[in-house]
py3Dmol code that shows the C-alpha trace and the ligand (Angstrom):
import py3Dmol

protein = """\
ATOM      1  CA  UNK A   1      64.701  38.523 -35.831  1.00  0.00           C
ATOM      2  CA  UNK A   2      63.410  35.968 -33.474  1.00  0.00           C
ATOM      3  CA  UNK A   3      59.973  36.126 -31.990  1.00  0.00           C
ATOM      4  CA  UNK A   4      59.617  34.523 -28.938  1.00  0.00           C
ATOM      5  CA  UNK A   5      55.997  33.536 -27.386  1.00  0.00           C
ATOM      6  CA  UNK A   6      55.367  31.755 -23.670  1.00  0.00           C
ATOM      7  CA  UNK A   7      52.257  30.055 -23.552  1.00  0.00           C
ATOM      8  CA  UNK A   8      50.825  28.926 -20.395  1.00  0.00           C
ATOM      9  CA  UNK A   9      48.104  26.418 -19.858  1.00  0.00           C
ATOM     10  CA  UNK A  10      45.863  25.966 -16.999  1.00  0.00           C
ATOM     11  CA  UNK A  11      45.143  22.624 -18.780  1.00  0.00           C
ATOM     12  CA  UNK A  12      47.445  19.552 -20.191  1.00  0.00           C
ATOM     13  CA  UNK A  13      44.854  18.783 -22.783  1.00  0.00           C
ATOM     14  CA  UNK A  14      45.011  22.466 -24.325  1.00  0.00           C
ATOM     15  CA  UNK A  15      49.270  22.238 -24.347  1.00  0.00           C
ATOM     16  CA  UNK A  16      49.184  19.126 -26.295  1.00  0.00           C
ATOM     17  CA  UNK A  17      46.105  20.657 -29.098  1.00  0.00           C
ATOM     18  CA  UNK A  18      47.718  23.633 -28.958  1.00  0.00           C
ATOM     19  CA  UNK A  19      51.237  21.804 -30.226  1.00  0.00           C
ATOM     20  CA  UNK A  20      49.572  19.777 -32.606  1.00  0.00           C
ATOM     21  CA  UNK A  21      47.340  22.652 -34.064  1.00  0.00           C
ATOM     22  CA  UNK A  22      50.913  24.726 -34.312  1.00  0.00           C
ATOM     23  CA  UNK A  23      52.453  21.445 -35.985  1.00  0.00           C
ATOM     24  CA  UNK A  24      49.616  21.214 -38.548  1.00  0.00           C
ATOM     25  CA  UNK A  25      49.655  24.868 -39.469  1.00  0.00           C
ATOM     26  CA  UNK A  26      53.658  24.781 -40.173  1.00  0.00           C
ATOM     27  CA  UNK A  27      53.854  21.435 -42.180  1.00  0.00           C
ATOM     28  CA  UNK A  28      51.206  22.492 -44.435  1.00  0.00           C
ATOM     29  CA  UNK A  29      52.780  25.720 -44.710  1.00  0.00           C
ATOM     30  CA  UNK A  30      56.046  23.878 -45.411  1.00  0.00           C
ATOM     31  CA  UNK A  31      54.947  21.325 -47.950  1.00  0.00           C
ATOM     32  CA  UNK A  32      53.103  24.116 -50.212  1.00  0.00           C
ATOM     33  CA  UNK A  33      55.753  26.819 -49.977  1.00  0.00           C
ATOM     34  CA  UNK A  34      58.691  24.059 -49.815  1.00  0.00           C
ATOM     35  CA  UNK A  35      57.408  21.126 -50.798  1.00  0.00           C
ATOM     36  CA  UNK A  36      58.659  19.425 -47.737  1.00  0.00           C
ATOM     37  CA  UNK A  37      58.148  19.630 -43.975  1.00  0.00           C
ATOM     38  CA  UNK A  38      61.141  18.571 -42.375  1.00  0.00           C
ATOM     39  CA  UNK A  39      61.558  18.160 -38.207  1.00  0.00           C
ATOM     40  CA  UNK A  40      63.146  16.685 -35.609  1.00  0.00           C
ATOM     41  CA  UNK A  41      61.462  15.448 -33.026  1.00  0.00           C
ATOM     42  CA  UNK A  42      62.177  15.409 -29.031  1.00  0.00           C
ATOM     43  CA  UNK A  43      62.592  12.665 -26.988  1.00  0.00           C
ATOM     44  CA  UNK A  44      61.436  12.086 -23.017  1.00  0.00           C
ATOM     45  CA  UNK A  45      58.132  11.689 -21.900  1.00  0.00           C
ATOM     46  CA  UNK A  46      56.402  14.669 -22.739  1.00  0.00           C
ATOM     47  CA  UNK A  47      55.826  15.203 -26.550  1.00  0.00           C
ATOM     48  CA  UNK A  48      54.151  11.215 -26.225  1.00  0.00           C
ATOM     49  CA  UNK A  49      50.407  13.166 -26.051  1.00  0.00           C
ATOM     50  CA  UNK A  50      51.522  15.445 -28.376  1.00  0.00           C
ATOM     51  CA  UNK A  51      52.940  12.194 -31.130  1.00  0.00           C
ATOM     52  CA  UNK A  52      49.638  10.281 -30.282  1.00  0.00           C
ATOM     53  CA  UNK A  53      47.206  13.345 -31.159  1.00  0.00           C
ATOM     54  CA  UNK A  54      48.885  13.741 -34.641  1.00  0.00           C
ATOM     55  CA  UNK A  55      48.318   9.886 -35.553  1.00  0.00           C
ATOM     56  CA  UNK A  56      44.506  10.676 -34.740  1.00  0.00           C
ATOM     57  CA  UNK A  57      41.385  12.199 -36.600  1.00  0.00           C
ATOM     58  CA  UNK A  58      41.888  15.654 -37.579  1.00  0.00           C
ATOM     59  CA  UNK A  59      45.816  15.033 -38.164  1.00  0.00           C
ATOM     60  CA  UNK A  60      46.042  11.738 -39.360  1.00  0.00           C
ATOM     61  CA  UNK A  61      44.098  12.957 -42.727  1.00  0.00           C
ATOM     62  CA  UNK A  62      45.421  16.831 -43.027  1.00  0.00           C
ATOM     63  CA  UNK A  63      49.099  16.176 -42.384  1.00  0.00           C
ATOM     64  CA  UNK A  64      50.681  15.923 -46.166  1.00  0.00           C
ATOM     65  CA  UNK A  65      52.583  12.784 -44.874  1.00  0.00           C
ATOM     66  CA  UNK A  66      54.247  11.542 -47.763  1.00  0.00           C
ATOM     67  CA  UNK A  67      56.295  15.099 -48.010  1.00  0.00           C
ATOM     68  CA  UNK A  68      57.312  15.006 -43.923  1.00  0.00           C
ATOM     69  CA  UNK A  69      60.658  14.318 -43.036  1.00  0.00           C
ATOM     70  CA  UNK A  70      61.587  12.981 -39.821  1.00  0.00           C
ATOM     71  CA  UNK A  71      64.841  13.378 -37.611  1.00  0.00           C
ATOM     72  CA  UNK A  72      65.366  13.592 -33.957  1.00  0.00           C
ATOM     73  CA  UNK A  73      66.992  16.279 -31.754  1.00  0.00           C
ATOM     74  CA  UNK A  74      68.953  13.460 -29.827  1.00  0.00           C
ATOM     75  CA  UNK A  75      68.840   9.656 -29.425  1.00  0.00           C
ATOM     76  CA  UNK A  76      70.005   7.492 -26.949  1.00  0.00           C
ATOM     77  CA  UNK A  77      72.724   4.893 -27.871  1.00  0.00           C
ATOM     78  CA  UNK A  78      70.243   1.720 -27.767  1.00  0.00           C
ATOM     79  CA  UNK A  79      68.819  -0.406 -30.484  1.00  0.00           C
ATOM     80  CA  UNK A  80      65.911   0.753 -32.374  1.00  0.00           C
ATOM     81  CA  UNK A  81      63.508  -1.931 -30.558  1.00  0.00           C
ATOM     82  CA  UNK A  82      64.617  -0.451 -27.168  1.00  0.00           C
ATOM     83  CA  UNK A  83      61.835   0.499 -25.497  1.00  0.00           C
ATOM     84  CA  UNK A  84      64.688   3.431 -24.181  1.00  0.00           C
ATOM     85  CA  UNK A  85      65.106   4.840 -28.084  1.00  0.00           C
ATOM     86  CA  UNK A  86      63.578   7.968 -28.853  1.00  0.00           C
ATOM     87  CA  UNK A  87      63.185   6.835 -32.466  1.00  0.00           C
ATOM     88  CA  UNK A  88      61.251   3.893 -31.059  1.00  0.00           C
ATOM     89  CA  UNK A  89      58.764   5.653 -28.943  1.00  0.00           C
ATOM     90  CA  UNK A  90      58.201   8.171 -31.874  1.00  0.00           C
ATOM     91  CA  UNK A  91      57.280   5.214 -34.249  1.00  0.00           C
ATOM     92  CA  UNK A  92      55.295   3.341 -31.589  1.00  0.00           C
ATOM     93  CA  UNK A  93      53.289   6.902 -30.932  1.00  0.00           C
ATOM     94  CA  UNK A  94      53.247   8.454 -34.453  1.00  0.00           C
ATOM     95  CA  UNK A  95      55.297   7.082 -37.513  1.00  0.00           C
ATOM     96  CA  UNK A  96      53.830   3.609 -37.098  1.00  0.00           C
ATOM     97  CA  UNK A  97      49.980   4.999 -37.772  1.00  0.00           C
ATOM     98  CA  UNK A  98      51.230   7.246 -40.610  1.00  0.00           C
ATOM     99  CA  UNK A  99      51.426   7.235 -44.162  1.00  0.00           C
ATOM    100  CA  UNK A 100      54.849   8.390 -43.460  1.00  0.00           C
ATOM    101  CA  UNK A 101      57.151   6.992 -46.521  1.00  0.00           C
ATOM    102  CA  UNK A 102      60.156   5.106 -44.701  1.00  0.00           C
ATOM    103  CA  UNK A 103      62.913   6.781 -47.185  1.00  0.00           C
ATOM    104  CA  UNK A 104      61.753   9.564 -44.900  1.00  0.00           C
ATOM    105  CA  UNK A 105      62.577   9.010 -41.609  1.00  0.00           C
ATOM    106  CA  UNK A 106      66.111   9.651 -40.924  1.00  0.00           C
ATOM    107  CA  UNK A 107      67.055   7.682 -37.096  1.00  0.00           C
ATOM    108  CA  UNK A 108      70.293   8.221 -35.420  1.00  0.00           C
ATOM    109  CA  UNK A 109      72.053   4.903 -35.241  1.00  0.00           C
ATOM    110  CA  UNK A 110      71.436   4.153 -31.367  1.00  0.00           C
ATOM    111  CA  UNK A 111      72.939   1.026 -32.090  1.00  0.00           C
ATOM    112  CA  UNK A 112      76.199   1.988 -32.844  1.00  0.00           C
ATOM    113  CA  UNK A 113      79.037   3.432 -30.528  1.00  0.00           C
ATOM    114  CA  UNK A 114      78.296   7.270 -29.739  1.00  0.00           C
ATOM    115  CA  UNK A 115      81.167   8.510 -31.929  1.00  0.00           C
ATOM    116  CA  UNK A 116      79.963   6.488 -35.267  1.00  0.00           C
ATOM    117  CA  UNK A 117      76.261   7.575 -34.690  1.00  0.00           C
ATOM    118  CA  UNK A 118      77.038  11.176 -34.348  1.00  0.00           C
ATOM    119  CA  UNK A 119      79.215  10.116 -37.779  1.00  0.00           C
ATOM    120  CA  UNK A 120      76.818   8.765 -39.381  1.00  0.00           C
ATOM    121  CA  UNK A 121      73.766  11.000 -38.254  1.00  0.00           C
ATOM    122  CA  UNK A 122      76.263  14.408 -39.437  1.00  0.00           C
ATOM    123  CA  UNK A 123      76.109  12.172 -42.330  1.00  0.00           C
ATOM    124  CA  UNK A 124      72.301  11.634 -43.041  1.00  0.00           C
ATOM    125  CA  UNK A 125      71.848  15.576 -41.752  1.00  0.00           C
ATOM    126  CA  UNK A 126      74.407  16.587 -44.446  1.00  0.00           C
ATOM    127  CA  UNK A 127      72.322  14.374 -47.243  1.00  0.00           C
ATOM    128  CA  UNK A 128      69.532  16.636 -46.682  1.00  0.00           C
ATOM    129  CA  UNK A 129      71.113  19.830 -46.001  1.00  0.00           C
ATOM    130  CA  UNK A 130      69.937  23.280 -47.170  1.00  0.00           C
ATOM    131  CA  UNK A 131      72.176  25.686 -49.769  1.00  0.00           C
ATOM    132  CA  UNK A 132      74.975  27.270 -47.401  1.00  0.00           C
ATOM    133  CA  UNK A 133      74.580  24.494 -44.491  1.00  0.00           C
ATOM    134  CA  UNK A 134      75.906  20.917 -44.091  1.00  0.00           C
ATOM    135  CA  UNK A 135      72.322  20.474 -42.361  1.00  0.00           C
ATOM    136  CA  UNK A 136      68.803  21.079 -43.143  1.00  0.00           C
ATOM    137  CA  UNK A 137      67.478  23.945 -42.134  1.00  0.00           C
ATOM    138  CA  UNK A 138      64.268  22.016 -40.020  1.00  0.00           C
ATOM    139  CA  UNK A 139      60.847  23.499 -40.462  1.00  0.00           C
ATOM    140  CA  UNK A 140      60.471  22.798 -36.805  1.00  0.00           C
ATOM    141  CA  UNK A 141      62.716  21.211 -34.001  1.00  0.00           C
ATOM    142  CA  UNK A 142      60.525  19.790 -31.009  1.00  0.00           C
ATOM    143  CA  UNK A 143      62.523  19.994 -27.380  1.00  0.00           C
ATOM    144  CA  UNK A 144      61.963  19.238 -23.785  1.00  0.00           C
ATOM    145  CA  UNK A 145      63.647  20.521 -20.804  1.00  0.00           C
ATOM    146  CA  UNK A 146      65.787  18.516 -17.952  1.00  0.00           C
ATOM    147  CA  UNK A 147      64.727  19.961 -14.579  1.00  0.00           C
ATOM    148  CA  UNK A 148      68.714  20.460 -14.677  1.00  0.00           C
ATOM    149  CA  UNK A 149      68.577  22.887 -17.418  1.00  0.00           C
ATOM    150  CA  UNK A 150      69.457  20.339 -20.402  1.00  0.00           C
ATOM    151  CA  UNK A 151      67.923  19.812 -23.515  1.00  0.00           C
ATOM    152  CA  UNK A 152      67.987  17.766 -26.350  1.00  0.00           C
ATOM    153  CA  UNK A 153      71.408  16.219 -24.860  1.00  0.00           C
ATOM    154  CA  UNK A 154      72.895  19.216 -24.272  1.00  0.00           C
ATOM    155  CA  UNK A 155      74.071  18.745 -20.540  1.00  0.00           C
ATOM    156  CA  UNK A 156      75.170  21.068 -18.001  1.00  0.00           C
ATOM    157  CA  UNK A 157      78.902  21.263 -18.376  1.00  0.00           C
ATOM    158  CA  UNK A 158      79.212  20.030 -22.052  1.00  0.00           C
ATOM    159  CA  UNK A 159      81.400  22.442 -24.575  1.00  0.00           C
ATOM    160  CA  UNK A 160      79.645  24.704 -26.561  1.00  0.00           C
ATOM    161  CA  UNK A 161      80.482  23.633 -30.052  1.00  0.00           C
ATOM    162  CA  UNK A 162      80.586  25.307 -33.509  1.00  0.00           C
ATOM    163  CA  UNK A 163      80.027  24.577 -37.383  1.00  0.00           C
ATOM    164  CA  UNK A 164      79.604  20.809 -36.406  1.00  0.00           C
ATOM    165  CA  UNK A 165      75.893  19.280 -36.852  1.00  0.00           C
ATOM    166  CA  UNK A 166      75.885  16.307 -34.512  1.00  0.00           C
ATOM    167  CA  UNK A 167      77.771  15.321 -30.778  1.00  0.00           C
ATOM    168  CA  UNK A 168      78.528  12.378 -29.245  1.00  0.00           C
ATOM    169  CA  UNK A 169      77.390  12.407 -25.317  1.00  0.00           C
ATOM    170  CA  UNK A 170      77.981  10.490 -22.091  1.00  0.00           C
ATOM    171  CA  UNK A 171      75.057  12.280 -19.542  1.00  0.00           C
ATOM    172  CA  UNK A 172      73.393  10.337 -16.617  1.00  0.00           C
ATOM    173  CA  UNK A 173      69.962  11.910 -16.424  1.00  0.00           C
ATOM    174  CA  UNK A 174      67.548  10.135 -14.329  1.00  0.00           C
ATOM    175  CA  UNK A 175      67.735   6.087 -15.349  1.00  0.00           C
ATOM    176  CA  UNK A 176      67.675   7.195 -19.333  1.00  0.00           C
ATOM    177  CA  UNK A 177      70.509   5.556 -21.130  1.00  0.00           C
ATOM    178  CA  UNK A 178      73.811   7.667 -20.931  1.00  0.00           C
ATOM    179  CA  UNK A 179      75.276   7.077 -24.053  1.00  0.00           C
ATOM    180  CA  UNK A 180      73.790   9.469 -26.765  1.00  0.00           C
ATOM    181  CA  UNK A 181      74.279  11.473 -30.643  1.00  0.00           C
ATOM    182  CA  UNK A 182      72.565  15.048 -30.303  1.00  0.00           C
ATOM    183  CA  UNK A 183      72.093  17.462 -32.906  1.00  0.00           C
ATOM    184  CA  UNK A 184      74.102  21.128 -32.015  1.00  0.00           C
ATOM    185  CA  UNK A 185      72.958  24.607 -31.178  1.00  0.00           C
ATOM    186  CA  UNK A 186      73.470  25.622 -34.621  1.00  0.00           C
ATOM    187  CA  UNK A 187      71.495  23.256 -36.292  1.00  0.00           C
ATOM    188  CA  UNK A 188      68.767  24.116 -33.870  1.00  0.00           C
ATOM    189  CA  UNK A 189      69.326  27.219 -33.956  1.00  0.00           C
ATOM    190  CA  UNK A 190      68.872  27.087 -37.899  1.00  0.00           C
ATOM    191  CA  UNK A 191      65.280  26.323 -37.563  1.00  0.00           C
ATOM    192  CA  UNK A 192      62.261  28.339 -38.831  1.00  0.00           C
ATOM    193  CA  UNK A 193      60.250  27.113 -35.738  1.00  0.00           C
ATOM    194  CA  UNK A 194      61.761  26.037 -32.196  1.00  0.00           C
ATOM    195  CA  UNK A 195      58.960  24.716 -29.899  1.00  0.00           C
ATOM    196  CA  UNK A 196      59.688  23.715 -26.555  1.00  0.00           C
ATOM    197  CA  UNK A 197      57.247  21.428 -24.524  1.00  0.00           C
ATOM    198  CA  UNK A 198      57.513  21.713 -20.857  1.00  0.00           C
ATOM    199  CA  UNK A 199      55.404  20.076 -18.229  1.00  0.00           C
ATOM    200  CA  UNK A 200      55.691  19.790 -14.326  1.00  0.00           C
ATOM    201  CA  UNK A 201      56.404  21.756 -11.210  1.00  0.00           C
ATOM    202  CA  UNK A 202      59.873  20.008 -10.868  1.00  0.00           C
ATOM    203  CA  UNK A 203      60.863  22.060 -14.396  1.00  0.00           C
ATOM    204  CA  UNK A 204      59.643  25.265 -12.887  1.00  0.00           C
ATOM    205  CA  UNK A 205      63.608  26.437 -11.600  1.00  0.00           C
ATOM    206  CA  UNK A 206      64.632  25.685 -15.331  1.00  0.00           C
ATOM    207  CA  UNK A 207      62.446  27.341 -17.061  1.00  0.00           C
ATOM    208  CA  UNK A 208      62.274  30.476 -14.854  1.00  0.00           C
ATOM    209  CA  UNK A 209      66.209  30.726 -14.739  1.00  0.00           C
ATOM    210  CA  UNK A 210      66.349  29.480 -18.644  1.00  0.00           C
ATOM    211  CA  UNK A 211      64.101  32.297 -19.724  1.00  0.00           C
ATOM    212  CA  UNK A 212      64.832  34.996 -17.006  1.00  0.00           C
ATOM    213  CA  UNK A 213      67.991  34.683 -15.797  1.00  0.00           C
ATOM    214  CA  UNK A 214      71.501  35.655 -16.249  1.00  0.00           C
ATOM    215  CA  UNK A 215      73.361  34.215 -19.652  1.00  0.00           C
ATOM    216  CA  UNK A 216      75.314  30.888 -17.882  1.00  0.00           C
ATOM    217  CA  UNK A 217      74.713  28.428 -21.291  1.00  0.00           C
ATOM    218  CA  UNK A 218      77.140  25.799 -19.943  1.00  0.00           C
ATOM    219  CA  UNK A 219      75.154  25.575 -16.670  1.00  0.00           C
ATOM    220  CA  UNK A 220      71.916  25.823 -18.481  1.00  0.00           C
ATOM    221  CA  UNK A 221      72.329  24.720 -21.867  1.00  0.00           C
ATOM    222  CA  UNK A 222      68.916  25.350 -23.229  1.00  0.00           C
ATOM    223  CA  UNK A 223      70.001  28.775 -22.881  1.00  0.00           C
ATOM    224  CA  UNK A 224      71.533  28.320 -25.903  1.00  0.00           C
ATOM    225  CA  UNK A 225      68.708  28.009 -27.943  1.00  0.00           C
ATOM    226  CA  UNK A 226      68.733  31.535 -29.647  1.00  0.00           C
ATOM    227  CA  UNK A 227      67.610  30.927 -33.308  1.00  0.00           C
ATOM    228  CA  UNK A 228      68.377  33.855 -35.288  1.00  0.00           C
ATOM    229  CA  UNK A 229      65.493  33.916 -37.258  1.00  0.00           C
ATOM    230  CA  UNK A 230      62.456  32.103 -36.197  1.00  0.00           C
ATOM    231  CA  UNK A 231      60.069  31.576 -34.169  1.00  0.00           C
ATOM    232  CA  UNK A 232      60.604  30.410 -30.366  1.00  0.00           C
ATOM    233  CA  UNK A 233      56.713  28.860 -28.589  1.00  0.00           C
ATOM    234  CA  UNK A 234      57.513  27.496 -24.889  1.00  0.00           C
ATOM    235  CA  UNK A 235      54.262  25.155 -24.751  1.00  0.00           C
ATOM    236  CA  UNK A 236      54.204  24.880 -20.747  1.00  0.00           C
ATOM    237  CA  UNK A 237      51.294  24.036 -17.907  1.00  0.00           C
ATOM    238  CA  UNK A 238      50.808  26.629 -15.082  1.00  0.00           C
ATOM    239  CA  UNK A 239      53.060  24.339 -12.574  1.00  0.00           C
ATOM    240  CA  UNK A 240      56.165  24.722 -15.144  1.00  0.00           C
ATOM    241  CA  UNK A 241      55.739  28.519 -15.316  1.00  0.00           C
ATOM    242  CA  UNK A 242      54.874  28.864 -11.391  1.00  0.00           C
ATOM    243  CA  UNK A 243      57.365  30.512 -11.048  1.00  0.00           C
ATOM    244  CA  UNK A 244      57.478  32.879 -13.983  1.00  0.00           C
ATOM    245  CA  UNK A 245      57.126  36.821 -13.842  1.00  0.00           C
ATOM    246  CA  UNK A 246      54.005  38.363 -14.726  1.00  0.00           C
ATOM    247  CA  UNK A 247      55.839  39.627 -17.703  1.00  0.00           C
ATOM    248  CA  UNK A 248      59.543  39.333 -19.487  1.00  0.00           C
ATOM    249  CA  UNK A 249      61.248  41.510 -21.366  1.00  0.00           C
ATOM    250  CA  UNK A 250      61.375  40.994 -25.488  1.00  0.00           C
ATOM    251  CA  UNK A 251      58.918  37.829 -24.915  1.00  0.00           C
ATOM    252  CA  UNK A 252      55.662  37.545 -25.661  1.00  0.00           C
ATOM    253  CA  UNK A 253      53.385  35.548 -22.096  1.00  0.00           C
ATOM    254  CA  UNK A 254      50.220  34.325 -22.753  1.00  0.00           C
ATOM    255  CA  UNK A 255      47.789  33.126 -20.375  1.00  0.00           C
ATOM    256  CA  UNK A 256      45.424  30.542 -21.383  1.00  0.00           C
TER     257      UNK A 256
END
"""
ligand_1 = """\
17
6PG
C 65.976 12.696 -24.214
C 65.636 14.089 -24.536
C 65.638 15.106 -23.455
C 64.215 15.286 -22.938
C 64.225 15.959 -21.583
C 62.845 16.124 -21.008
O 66.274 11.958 -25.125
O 65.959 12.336 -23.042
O 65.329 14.445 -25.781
O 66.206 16.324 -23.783
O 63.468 16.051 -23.839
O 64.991 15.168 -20.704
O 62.305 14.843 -20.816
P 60.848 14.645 -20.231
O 59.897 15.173 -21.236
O 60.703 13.160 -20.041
O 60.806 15.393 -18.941
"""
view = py3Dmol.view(width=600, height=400)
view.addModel(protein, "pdb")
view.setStyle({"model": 0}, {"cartoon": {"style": "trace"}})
view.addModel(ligand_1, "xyz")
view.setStyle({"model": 1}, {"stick": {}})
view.zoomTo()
view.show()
């Protein structure tokens, strides 16, 4: 059974702590239970606080580094020293200041076509997968949210998919690159923690009909994000949840 928390902060600052505090707690837990931590991280703008605070002081010396594993939830089709690549703004924020052993971090193939990443990335996902999966079942999966309702690249209008890890995508969002590989709903949805971080006014619509309102996944994909058995944090700032109910049904809001 999934347990779903909103938290809502009346400051930036506390979001981004909070997400590296929750981070901390579950890769520790990992590593001693598991012996390995293993994540994907999100792309966009918003987790780059949240990536810089975990190559600082406290992080930097309490995260078991050398037992984290690294994937992304989607990449864009550029090469890795694209200023565009999420894999490139994660190493420029985080992996680069991090004992983090390279063997470990496991980069879709923005350089290739769409169709051979997503080949090749089912194939890296499937090197690490868990007993009963052809992926790993990630310790955590970090995601944003389009103002359109998207996330990872899981677009409005895309086909839902089934028992296949990894998509090839053509999406115009903003002036990102269109091209992308993105990991499925049932990998995600595999997860032991599912953290979304979501930031701005201009995401409020999303969220609100994400979290609220009726069940339309292929107009608002991040609807579906329903892990079976995890736990489900929305990380957002008061403008993101302005227009949230006081309270939701089956979902934990906290005010902060
Ligand atoms: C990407 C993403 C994407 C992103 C959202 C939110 O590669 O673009 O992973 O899903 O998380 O578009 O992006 P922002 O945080 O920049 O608003």
């Amino acid at each position: 059974m999934t347990k779903i928390t909103i938290k809502v902060f009346s400051k930036g600052h506390d979001l981004n702590h909070s997400g590296a505090e929750l981070f901390d707690q579950v890769a520790r837990d990992a590593v001693s239970l598991r012996g390995r931590f293993i994540c994907a991280l999100s792309g966009g703008g918003t987790p780059m606080a949240l990536y810089s605070l975990l190559a600082q002081s406290p992080y930097h010396e309490s995260l078991p580094w050398e037992n984290m594993c690294f994937f992304w939830g989607d990449e864009r089709c550029v090469p890795p020293a694209d200023p565009g690549s999420n894999y490139y703004q994660a190493r420029q924020a985080l992996l680069a200041q991090v004992p983090v052993l390279e063997k470990n971090i496991f980069r879709a193939r923005g350089e290739l076509s769409p169709q051979l990443a997503a080949e090749d990335y089912a194939r890296q996902l499937n090197s690490c997968a868990d007993p009963g999966l052809d992926w790993p079942r990630f310790d955590m999966v970090l995601l944003g949210l389009g103002a359109d309702g998207h996330t990872a690249s899981l677009f409005p209008g895309s086909q839902e998919t089934h028992g296949i890890s990894t998509v090839a995508v053509t999406a115009n969002y903003q002036d990102r690159p269109a091209n992308r590989v993105t990991l499925t709903p049932d990998v995600i949805n595999s997860a032991r923690n599912v953290v979304f971080l979501v930031i701005g006014v201009e995401k409020a619509e999303a969220l609100v009909a994400t979290v609220t309102g009726t069940r339309e996944p292929v107009r608002l994909p991040a609807q579906r994000i329903m892990p079976a058995d995890a736990r489900l944090w929305w990380l957002v700032d008061q403008a993101a949840a302005s227009r949230l109910p006081e309270s939701i049904a089956g979902i934990e809001i906290q005010r902060l």
